[in-house]
C-alpha positions in Angstrom: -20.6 2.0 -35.5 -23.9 1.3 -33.0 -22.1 -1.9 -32.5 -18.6 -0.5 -31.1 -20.5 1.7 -28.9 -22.2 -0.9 -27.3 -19.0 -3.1 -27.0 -17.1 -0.3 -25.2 -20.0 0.1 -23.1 -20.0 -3.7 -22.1 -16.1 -3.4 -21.6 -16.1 -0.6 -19.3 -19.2 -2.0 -17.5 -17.1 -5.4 -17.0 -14.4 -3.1 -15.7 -16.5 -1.3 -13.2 -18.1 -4.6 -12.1 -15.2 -7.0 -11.7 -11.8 -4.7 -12.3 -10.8 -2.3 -9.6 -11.2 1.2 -10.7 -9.8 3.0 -7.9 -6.9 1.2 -7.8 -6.2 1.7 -11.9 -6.7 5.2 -11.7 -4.3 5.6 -8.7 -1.7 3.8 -10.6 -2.0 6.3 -13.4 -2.2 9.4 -12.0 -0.4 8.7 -8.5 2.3 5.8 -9.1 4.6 6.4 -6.6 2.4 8.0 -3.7 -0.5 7.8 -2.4 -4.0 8.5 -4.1 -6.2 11.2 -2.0 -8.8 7.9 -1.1 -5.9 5.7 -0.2 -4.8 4.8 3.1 -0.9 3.8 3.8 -0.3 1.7 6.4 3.5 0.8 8.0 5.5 -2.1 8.6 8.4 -2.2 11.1 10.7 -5.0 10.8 13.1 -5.5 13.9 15.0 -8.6 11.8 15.2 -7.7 8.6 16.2 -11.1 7.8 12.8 -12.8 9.5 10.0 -11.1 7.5 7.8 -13.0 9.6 7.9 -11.0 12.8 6.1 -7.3 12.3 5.1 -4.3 14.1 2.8 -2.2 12.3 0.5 1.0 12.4 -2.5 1.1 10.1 -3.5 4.3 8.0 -1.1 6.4 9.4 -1.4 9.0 6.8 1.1 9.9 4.3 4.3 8.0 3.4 5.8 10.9 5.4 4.4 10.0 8.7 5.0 6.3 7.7 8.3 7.2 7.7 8.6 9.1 11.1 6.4 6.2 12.4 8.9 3.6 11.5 11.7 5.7 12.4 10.5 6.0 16.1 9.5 2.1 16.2 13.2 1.5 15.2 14.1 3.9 17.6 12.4 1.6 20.7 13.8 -1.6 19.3 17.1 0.1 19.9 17.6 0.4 16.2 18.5 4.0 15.7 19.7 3.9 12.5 17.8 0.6 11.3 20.8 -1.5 10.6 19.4 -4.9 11.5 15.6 -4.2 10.7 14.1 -3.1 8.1 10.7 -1.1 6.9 7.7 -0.9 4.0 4.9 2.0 3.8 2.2 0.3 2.3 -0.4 2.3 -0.3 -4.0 1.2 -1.1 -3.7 -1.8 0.9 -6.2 -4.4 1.2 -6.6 -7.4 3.6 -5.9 -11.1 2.6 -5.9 -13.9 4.2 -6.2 -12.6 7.6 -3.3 -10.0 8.6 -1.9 -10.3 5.4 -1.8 -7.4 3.4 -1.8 -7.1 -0.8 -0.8 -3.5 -1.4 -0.9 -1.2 -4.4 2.2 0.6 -3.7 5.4 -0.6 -1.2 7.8 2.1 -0.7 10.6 2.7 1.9 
């Protein structure tokens, strides 16, 4: 019994250490919006068919003013009702390799 203790302790230590807790308890209890701590960040597409070329607006808020974000960028591409481009609110994102971003959470 003194042993199990012990290896829970080590498992959720190893969890703490190398896993990411935030983003595990987000999923759980927020899976398809955004955590209190998390930021959400939008991508506006103007070619929906080249993924490549981006505008974007970091931690905008909610997925709600993603969404009125994106709305207005397609608006100024002459894109009212975003037939050729395209859009993603990003939850608990993180940087990678450069302006890359690995997100928790993509929704439209």
């Amino acid at each position: 019994m003194k042993t199990t203790g012990w290896i829970i302790a080590a498992i959720v230590l190893l969890w703490v250490v190398f896993g990411d807790v935030k983003g595990t308890v987000a999923g759980w209890f927020w899976s398809d919006s955004a955590a209190p701590w998390e930021s959400v960040h939008a991508f506006y597409y103007p070619d929906k068919n080249d993924l490549t070329v981006d505008e974007r607006r970091l931690d905008v808020g909610t997925v709600r003013d993603c969404r009125v974000w994106v709305n207005a960028a397609a608006l100024n591409n002459g894109d009212r009702y975003m037939e050729r481009g395209d859009y993603e609110c990003g939850v608990g994102c993180r940087s990678e390799y450069g302006d890359m971003f690995v997100c928790r959470l993509t929704i439209e």
